[in-house]
N, C-alpha and C positions, 0 to 999 in steps of 0.2 A: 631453523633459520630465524633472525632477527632482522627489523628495520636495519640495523647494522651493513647487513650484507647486501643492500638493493642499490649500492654507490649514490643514492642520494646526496645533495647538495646542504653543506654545513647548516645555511639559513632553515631549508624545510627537516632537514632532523631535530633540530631544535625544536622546533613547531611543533614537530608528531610526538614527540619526547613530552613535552608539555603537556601534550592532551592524552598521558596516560599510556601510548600504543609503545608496544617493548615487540610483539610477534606478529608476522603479515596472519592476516586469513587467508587460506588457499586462493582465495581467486584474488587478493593481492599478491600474493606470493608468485604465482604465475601471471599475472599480468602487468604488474607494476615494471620489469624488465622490455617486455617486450611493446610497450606504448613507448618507454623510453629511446627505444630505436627506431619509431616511427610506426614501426606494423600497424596496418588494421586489426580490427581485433572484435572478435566476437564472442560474446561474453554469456552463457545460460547459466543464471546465479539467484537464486531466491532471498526473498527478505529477510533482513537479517546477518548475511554474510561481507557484510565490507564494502560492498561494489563500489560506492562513491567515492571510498578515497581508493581504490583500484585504480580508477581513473582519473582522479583531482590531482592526487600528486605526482604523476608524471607528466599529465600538464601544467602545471606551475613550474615544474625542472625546464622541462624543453623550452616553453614562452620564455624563464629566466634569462635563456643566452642571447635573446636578441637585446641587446643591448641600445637601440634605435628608437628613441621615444615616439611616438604617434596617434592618433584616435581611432584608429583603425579597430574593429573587433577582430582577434585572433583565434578566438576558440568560441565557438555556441555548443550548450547543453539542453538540450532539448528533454523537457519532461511532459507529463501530462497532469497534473496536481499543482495547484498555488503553493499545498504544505510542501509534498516534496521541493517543491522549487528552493522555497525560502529554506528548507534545510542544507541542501546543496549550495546555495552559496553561503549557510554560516560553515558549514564545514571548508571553503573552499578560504574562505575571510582566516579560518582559525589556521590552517595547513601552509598559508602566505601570510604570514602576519607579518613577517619579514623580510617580503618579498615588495619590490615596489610595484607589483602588476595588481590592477584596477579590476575588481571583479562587483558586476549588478545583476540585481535578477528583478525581471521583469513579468508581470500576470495581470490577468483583466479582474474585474471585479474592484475597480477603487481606480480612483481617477491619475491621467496619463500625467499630468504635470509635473510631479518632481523624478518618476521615469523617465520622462523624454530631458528633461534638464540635464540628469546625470551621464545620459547617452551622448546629448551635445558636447559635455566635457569631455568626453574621451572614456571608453572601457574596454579593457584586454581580455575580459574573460564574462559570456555572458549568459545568464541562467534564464530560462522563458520556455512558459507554455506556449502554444503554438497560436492562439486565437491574436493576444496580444501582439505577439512576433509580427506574424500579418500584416495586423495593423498599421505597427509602425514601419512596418517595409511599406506599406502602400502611401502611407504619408511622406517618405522619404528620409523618412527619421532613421533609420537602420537599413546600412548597405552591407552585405554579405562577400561583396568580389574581393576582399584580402584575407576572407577565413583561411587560418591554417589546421585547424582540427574541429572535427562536428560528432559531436556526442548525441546517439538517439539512446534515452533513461527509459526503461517501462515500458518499451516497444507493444507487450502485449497489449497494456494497460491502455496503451494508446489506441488498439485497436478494438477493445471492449468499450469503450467511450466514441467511441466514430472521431478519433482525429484522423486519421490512415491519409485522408485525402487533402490532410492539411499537411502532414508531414511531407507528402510529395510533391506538392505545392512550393516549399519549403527548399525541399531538397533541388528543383530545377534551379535554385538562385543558387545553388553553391557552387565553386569554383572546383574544375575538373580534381585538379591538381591538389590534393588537402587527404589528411588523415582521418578516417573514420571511425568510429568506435560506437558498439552496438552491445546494449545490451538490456535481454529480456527474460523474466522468471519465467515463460511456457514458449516456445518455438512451434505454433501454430502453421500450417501448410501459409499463409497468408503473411506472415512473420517471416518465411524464411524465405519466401519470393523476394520478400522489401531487404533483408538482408543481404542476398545473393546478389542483388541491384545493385549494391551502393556500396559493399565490400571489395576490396580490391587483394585478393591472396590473402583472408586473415586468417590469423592464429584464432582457433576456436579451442573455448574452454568450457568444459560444466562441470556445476559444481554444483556439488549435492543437490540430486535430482527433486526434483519438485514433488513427488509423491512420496519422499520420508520426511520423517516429524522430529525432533530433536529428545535423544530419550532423555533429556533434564525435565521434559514436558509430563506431568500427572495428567492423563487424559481423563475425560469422564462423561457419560451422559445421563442424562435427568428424563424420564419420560413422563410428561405433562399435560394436559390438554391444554389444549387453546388460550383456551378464558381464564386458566389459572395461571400462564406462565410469569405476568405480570406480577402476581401474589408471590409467586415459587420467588421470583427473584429480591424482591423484597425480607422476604423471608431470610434467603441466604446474607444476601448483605447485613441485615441486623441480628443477625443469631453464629454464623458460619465466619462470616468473613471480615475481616477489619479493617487490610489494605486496601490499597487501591484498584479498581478494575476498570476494565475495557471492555466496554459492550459491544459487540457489531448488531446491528439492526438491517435488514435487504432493503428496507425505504425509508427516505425523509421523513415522511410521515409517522410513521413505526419508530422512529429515532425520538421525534419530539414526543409523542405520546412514553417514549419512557420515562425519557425525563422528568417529563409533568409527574408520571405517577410518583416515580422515585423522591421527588421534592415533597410531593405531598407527604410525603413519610419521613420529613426531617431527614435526608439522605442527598447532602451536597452530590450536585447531578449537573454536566451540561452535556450539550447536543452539536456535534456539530456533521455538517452535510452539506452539499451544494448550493442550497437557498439560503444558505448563511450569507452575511457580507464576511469579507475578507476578516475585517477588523474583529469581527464578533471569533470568527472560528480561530484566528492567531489567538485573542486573549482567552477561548476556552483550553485552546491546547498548553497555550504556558498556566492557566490556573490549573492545572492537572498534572504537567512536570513538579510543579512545587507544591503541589500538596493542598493547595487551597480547596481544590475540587477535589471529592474524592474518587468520584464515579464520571468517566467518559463516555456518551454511547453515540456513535461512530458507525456511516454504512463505508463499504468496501474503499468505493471511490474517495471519498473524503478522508479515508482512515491512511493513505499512501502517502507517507512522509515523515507516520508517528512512529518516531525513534524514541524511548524512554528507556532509561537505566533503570532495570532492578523490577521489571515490573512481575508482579507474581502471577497475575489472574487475568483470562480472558475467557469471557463469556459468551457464548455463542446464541445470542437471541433464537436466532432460525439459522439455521442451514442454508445457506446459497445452493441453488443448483447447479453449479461450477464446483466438482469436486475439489479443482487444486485451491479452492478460494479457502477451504478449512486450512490447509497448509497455511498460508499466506499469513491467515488470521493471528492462530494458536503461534506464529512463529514471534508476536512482540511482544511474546514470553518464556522463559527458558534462555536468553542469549547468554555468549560468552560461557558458556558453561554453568551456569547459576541455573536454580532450581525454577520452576515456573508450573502453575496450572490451566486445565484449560475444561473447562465447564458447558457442555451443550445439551439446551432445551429441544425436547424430539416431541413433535406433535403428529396427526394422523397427517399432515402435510411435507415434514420433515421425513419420514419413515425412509423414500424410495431416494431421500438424498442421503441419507446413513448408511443405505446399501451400498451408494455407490460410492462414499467417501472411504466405508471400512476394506473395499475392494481395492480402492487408489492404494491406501498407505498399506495395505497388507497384513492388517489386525482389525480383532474386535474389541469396540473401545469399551472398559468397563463401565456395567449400569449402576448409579445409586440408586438404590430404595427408598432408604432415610431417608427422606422427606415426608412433610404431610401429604404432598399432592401427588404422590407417586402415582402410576396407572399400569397395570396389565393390558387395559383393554382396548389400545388403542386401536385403529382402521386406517389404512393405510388410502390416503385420497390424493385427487390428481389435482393440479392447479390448470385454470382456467387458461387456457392459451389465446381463446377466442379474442384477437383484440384488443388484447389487456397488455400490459406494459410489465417486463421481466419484474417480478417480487407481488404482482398483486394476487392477494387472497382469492379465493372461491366463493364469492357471498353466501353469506346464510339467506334460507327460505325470509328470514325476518325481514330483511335487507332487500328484498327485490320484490314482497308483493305485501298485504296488508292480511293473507292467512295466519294461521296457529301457527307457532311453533312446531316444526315434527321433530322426531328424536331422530338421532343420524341411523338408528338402526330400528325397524320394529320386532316387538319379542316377536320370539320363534318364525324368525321372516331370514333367509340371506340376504345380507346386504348386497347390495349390484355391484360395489368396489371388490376388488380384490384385497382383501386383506392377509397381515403377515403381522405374527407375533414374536416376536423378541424374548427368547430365553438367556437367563443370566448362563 
């Protein structure tokens, strides 16, 4: 099938024609029909796969026919990310470019004044994380009682962030009467309660299930210690690898601290994460589409929006404890069919999240040795639950009293962890 065949509208074929698109992706292919007839429509579709214009361009077709100018917002897309957001409406800008429908996207972190200006002018089509949304619904700025279609992006995403109860919030101000569209990369018991709420008879699609990898993907894992993985990556970048990479790091902190190292090593480097301002994280991500930057390192949350063509390499700092989060990651590489790698650091911390990611995808990822810092010996350790906030380390003895340093294991002693050793 081609765009050809989905009766689109002369203005938006020209658009998609523009921007390179000749063949749907499955979950356009099957969904781009049946938004156009109004269905709700629920969507299980991983990064990577199209979803946005799944859904952007048969909202642009349907808003096209009303032909009744007004200020009125017709369509809300609801996301959880500033990045995604602002991606979602340039793709939405590039899709209507021809289209006389008004499309803004609105997020917190940077001040409400030329948001709320452009809202007062009138907008058809509107893109907004939920904090902001809020806000300007409780200021009065944005009324919701004429929406004709409500888009929820990243459902899970939303609910590994704690928005859930902002969505619902959200959702009481909608009008009964309006088209829904839902769509999320994991359908969590908690996801599919909020789904079954607000769904009305929809066409449910998935596509490619969230625990396969794209085989364009060179998988690999690196077994390191701790204290060298910083070096290991260093290493690779100036000896192994020449393009561009994508770091994921599990904390802000762990993000900035690459960075610093990686600069210190003449290794164009930035960071972006939560504690960013808006402005900072927009111009790291366009210094890194264009080459300026050669090295991105990016946790989870922050990284949800990064769409880049061609990218080869993605580096897996640490392992998240969210086995489909390796999916997610490894997937803003390899697209469209193009070749990509994807590179993970395994330390005595990472061990029991490699069990349980090689179990998701249903392979063992192969191990390099090559390296200097290679290790047989690692120990396989628990991270610290007590209290501590999802990503934080286990301290070392050094770190929580003024004793000697111990060795994590003493000779001829079992260690107390349960360990497990990885054969190639």
């Amino acid at each position: 099938m081609n765009f050809t065949d989905l009766n689109l509208i002369e203005p938006i074929a020209k658009a998609i024609q523009e921007q390179g698109y000749t063949t749907p992706t499955p979950i356009q292919e099957r969904s781009i029909p049946e938004i156009l007839n109004g269905r709700d429509f629920l969507g299980c579709a991983q990064t990577g796969t199209g979803k946005t214009a799944a859904f952007a361009i048969p909202i642009l077709q349907n808003l096209s026919k009303n032909k009744t100018p007004n200020k009125n917002i017709k369509a809300l897309i609801l996301t959880p990310t500033r990045e995604l957001a602002i991606q979602i409406e340039e793709n939405i800008k590039a899709y209507g470019k021809y289209l006389p429908l008004k499309e803004l996207v609105i997020f917190g972190g940077v001040k409400q004044g030329s948001q709320e200006t452009a809202l007062r002018r009138g907008v058809d089509i509107l893109v907004a994380t939920p904090g902001r949304l809020l806000d300007f619904i409780a200021q009065g700025i944005v009324s919701l009682k004429n929406l004709e279609i409500f888009v929820l992006d990243e459902a899970d995403r939303m609910l590994d962030m704690g928005f859930v109860h902002d969505v619902k919030r959200i959702i009481k101000l909608l009008p009964q009467r309006r088209q829904t569209l839902f769509f999320s990369a994991t359908m969590p018991s908690e996801i599919q309660k909020l789904a079954d709420s607000i769904l009305n008879n929809p066409i449910k699609v998935e596509v490619t299930p969230v625990s396969s990898t794209a085989e364009t993907i060179k998988q690999s894992v690196y077994f390191v210690e701790k204290d060298d993985k910083l070096d290991l990556l260093t290493h690779i970048l100036q000896n192994d690898i020449s393009d561009s990479v994508l770091v994921f790091s599990r904390t802000k902190h762990g993000a900035d601290k690459i960075a610093r190292k990686l600069q210190a090593s003449k290794i164009s480097t930035e960071a972006i994460h939560g504690n960013k301002s808006q402005n900072a994280r927009q111009n790291a991500l366009n210094n890194f589409k264009s080459g300026k930057t050669r090295v991105l390192v990016a946790t989870d949350i922050a990284a949800r929006g990064i769409d880049i063509d061609e990218l080869k390499y993605v580096v897996n700092f640490e392992l998240s404890d969210v086995s489909e989060t390796y999916v997610h990651r490894i997937g803003r590489t390899g697209r469209a069919g193009s070749e990509g790698s994807s590179i993970s650091f395994v330390d005595g911390l990472d061990l029991l999240n490699l069990k349980n990611t090689e179990k998701l995808i249903g392979m063992k990822i192969p191990i390099v040795k090559d390296h200097p810092f290679h290790t047989d010996n690692l120990v396989a350790q628990k991270r610290d639950s007590n209290n501590k906030p999802a990503g934080a380390r286990t301290p070392r003895p050094s770190q929580t009293s003024n004793t000697k340093k111990k060795p994590a294991v003493d000779a001829g002693k079992k260690p107390k962890n349960k360990s497990f050793f990885r054969k190639k």
